[in-house]
Legacy VTK file of the C-alpha trace (Angstrom):
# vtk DataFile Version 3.0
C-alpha trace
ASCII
DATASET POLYDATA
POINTS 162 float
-67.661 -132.938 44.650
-67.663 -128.949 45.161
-65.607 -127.286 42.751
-63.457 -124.481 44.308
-64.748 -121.139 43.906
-62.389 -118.121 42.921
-62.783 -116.350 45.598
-60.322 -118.697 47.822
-56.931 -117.699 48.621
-54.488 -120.184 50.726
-51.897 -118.569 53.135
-49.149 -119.245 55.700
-51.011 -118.530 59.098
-48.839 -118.710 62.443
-51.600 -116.397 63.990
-52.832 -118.240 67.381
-55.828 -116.183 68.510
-56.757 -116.086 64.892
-56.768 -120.099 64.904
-58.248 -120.229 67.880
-61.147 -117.773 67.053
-61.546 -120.168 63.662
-61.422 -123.504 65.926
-64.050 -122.047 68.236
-66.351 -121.699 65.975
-66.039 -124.597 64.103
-65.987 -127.158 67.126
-67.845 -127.734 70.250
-64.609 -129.117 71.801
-61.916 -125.903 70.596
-58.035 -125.530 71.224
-57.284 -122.168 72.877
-54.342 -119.786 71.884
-52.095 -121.321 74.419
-52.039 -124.706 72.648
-52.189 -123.320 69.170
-48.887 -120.742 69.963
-47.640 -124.532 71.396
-48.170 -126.018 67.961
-46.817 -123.766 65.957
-43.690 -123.858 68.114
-42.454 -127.424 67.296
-40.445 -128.047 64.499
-41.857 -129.109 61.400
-45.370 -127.380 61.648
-46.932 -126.570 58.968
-50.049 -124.290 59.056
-51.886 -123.086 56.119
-55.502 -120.610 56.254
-58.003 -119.945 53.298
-60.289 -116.721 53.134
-62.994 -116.534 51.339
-63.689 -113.069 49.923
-60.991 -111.920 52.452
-62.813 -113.483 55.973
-61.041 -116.231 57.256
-62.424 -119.564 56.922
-60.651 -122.068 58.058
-56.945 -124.123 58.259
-55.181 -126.509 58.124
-52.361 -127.357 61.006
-49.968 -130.533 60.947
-46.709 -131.577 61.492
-43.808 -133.360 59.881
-41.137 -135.119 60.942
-38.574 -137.546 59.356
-40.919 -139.243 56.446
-44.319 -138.914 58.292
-46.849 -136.106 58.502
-49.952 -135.858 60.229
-52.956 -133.484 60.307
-53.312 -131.950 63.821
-56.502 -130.387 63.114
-58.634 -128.882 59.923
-61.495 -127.119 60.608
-63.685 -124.902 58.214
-65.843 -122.338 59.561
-70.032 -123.559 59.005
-70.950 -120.497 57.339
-68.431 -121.103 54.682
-68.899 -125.468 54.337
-69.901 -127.352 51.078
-67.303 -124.560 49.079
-64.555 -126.980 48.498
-62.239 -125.501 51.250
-60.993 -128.309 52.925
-60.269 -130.251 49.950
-58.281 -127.255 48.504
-56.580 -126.822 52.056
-55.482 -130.052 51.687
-54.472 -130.082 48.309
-51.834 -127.628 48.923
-50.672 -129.208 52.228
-49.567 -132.260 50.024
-47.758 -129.746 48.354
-45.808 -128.893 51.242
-44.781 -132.187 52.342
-42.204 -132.682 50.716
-40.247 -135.670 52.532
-43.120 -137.198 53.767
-44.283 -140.676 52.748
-47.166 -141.322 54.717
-49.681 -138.833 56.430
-51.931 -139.540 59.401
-55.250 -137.552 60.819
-57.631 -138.690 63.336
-61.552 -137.961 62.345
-64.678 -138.296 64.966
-66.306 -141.721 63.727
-69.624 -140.017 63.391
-68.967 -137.077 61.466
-69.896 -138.184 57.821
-68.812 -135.326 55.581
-65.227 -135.131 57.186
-65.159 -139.223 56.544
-66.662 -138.720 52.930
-64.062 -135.847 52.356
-60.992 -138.251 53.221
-62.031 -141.069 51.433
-62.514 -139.234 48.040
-58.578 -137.535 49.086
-57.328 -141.670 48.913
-57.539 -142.167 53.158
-57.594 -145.427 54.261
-58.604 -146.866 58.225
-55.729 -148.017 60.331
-57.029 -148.160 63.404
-59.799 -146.736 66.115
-58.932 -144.653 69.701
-61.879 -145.772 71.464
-63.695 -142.881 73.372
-61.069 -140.835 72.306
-63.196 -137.394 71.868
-64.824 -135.935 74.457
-68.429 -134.537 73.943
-69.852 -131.305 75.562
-72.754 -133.777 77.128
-70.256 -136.165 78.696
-70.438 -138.700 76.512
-67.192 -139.714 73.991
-66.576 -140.749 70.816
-64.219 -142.699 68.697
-61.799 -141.676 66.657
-61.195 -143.137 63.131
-57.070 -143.187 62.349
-56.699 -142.740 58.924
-53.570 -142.910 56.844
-53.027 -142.408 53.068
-49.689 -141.718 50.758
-48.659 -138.080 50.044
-49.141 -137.640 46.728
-48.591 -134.294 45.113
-51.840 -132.932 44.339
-52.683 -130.399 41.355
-51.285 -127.339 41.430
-53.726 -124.842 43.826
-53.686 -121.218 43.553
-52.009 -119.320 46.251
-51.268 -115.731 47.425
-49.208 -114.918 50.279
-50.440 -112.421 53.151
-48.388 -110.727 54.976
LINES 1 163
162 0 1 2 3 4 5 6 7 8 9 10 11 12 13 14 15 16 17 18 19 20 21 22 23 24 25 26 27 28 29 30 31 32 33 34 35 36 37 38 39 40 41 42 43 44 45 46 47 48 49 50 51 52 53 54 55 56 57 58 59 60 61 62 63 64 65 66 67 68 69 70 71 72 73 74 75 76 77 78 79 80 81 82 83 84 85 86 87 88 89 90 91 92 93 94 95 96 97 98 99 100 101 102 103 104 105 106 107 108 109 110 111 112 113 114 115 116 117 118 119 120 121 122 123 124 125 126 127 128 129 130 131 132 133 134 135 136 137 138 139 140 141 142 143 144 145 146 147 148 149 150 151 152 153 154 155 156 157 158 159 160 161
């Protein structure tokens, strides 16, 4: 486990070319601004960024409604991977969903560290979308469906930005 570095601040982010830009380069496969202005349009949504030494790099964006949440998309930035980031982006989403019992994310079977990641935050399997990613060469790939409690993490640092 990485543990977070000082230099990380979490934020609100309702910024769509910003998330966009951030998706883009952290996925072959990237949302453009038009679906993230789309997101952050329907109630519930919750979207939280982290800089690191002021450059943004990455978010998290999910939803809530009634007693369930679930991750639309995380993404950190390569250049700024293996810092703790996602696990503190998550951290403070539990914090924020308040209501919620259960939360859901879907996670490309083959990507290891994202799988690794979840399991160590408590997610469990529920089920597989077969072929449910599409790859830049054509070919697809399942999706895991994961599913764990919200539990309210450790208090994470935070700064707001205006």
């Amino acid at each position: 486990m990485t543990a977070p570095q000082h230099d990380i601040e979490i934020f609100e982010l309702r910024a769509p070319a910003v998330l966009a830009q951030l998706h883009r380069d952290s996925f072959e496969n990237c949302w453009d601004e038009n679906a993230f202005a789309g997101l952050l349009d329907v109630p519930g949504a919750v979207c939280l960024a982290a800089a690191a030494a002021g450059t943004p790099a990455g978010f998290v964006l999910a939803r809530q409604a009634a007693d369930e949440a679930e991750i639309l998309t995380i993404c950190v930035v390569p250049a700024a991977r293996r810092r703790g980031i996602a696990r503190q982006l998550m951290d403070c989403l539990s914090q924020r969903l308040t209501g919620s019992e259960m939360l859901y994310l879907e996670v490309d079977e083959r990507n290891r560290a994202a799988r690794a990641l979840y399991r160590s935050l408590g997610f469990e399997t529920a089920g597989t979308r077969k072929g449910y990613y599409a790859k830049a060469d054509g070919s697809r790939a399942d999706a895991l469906l994961l599913r764990r409690g919200v539990v309210e993490q450790k208090s994470v640092p935070r700064q707001a930005k205006p």
